[in-house]
C-alpha positions in Angstrom: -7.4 -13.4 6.1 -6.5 -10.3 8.6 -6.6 -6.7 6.3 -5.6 -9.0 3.1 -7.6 -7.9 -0.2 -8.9 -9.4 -2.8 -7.9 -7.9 -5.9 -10.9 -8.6 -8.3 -10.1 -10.7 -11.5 -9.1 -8.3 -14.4 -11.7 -7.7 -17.2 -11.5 -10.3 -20.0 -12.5 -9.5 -23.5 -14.0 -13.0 -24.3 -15.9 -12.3 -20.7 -17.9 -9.1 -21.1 -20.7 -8.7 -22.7 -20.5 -8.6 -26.9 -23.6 -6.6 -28.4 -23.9 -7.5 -31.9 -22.7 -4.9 -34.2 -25.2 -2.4 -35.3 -24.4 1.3 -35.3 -25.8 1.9 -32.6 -25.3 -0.8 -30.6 -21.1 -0.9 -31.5 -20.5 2.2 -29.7 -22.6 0.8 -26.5 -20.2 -2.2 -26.6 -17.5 -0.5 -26.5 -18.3 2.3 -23.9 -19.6 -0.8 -21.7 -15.8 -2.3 -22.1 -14.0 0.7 -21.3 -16.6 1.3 -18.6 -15.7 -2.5 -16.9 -11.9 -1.2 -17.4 -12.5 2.4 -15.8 -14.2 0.1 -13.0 -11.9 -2.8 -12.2 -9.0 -0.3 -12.0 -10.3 1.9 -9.4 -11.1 -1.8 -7.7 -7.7 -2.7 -8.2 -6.0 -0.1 -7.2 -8.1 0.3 -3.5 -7.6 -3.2 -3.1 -3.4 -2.6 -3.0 -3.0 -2.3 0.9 -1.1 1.0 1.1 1.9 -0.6 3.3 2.6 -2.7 0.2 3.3 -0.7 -2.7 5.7 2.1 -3.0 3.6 5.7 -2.4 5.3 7.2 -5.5 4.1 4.0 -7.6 0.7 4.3 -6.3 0.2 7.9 -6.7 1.4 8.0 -10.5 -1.2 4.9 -11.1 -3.9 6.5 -9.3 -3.4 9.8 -11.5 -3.7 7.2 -14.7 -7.0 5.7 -13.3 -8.5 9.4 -12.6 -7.5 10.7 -16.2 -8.6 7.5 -17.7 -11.9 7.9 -15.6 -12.0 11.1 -17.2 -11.8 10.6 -20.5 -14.2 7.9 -20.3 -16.7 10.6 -18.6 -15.9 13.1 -21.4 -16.8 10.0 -24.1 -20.2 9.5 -22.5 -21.2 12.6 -22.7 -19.9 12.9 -26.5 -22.0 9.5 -27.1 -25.3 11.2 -25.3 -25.7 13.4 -28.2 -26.2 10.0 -30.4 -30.0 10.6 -29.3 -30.5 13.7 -31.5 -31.7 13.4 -34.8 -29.6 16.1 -36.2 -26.6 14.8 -35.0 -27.1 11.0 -35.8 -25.4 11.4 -39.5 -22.1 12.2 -37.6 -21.5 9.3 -35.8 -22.0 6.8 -39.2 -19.2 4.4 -38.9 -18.0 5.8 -41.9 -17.2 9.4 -40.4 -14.5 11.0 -39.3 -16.2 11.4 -35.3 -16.0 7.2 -36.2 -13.1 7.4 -36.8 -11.5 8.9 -34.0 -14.1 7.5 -31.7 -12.5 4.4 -32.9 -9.0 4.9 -32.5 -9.6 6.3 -28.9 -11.7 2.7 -28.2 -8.6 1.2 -29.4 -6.1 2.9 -27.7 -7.4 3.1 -24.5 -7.7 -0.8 -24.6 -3.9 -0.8 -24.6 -3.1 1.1 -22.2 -5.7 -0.4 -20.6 -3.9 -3.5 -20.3 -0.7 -1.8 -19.4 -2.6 0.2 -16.5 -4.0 -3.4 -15.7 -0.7 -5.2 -15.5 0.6 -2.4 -13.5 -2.2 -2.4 -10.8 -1.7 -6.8 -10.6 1.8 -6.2 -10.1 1.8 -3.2 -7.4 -0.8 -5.9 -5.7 1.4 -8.9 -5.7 4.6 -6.9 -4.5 6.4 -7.6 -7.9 8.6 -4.8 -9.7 7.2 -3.0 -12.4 7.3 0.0 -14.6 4.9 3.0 -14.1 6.5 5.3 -16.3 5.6 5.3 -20.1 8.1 5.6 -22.8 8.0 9.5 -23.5 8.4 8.4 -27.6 5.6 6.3 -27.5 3.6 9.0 -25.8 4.4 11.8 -28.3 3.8 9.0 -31.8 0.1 8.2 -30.4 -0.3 12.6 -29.4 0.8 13.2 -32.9 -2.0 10.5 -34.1 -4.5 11.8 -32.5 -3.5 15.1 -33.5 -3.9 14.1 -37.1 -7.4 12.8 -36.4 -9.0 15.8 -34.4 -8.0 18.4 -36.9 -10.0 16.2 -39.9 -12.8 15.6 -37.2 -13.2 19.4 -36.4 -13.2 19.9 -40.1 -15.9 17.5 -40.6 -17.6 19.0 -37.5 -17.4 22.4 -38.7 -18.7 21.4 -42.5 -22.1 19.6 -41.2 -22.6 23.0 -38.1 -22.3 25.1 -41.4 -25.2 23.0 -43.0 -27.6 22.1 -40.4 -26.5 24.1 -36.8 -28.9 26.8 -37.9 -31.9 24.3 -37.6 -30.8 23.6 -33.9 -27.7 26.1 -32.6 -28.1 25.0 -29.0 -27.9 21.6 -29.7 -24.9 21.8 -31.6 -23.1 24.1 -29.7 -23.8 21.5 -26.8 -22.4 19.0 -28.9 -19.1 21.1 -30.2 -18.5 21.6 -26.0 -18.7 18.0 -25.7 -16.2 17.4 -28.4 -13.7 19.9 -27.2 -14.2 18.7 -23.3 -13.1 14.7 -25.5 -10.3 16.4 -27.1 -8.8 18.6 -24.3 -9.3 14.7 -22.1 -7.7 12.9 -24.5 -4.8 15.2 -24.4 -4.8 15.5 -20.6 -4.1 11.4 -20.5 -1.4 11.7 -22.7 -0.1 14.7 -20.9 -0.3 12.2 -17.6 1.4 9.7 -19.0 4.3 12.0 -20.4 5.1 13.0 -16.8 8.4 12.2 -15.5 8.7 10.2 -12.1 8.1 13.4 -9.4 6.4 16.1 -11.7 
């Protein structure tokens, strides 16, 4: 087998672990799936001997895996503050933290499968596309655009009603918002970048 690699299977859905669906246990599913993602790509990608892939083509997917790796570190710390009692109310699958929470779950399980397909074809030598369609990029900023102004609002209504109670929990909490809204936005700033930049 010489320097060959084995490229681990990728992450199937029907596969990983399914926690049934209580409130609490939902968003644990679904950090657990787009932890296995996070995971397997950074597998992936070290297992793509260097000599085989274009340098560009692995450069611009490594720089997908470390934002994505990113945003999932800024989620987990956004999902830590589930444990305090004053914040609980917020993450109601009702909400609009839901909400976004939601949509970001969502999203990144697309592009998820596009990073996936990308890192299987750099490995077996095939062509492939690494660069994202800029209009695509800009329809999913401008949705979650939409959703963090409504989830700030929300955030700001329940700080004026309960942040006096505990101020340095929730101004823990609105720095872990911001640090998921400033990651969200730096993954769709990576995958707006033209070929070179």
């Amino acid at each position: 087998m010489g320097d060959e690699r084995i490229l681990p299977p990728p992450p199937s859905s029907a596969a990983r672990l399914r926690i049934p669906s209580t409130e609490t246990d939902f968003w644990a599913g679904l950090f657990l799936d787009l932890s296995v993602r996070v995971e397997w790509l950074g597998q992936a990608l070290d297992a793509v001997p260097k000599e085989d892939a274009s340098a560009a083509s692995l450069v611009r997917m490594r720089s997908y895996a470390r934002s994505l790796a990113e945003l999932h570190e800024a989620i987990g710390k956004v999902h830590a503050c589930r444990a305090e009692a004053t914040l609980k109310p917020l993450f109601s699958l009702e909400g609009t933290l839901a909400n976004y929470l939601s949509c970001l779950y969502g999203w990144c399980e697309g592009i998820g499968d596009d990073f996936e397909r990308m890192a299987i074809a750099l490995r077996r030598k095939e062509p492939t596309s690494i660069v994202f369609h800029h209009r695509s990029v800009n329809e999913s900023y401008a949705k979650f655009d939409e959703l963090i102004v409504a989830m700030r609002h929300a955030n700001h209504v329940a700080h004026e009603l309960h942040a006096a109670k505990s101020p340095q929990v929730w101004r823990a909490f609105d720095e872990r918002v911001e640090e998921l809204i400033w990651a969200t936005e730096w993954v769709h700033m990576t995958l707006a970048r033209k070929p070179g930049e």
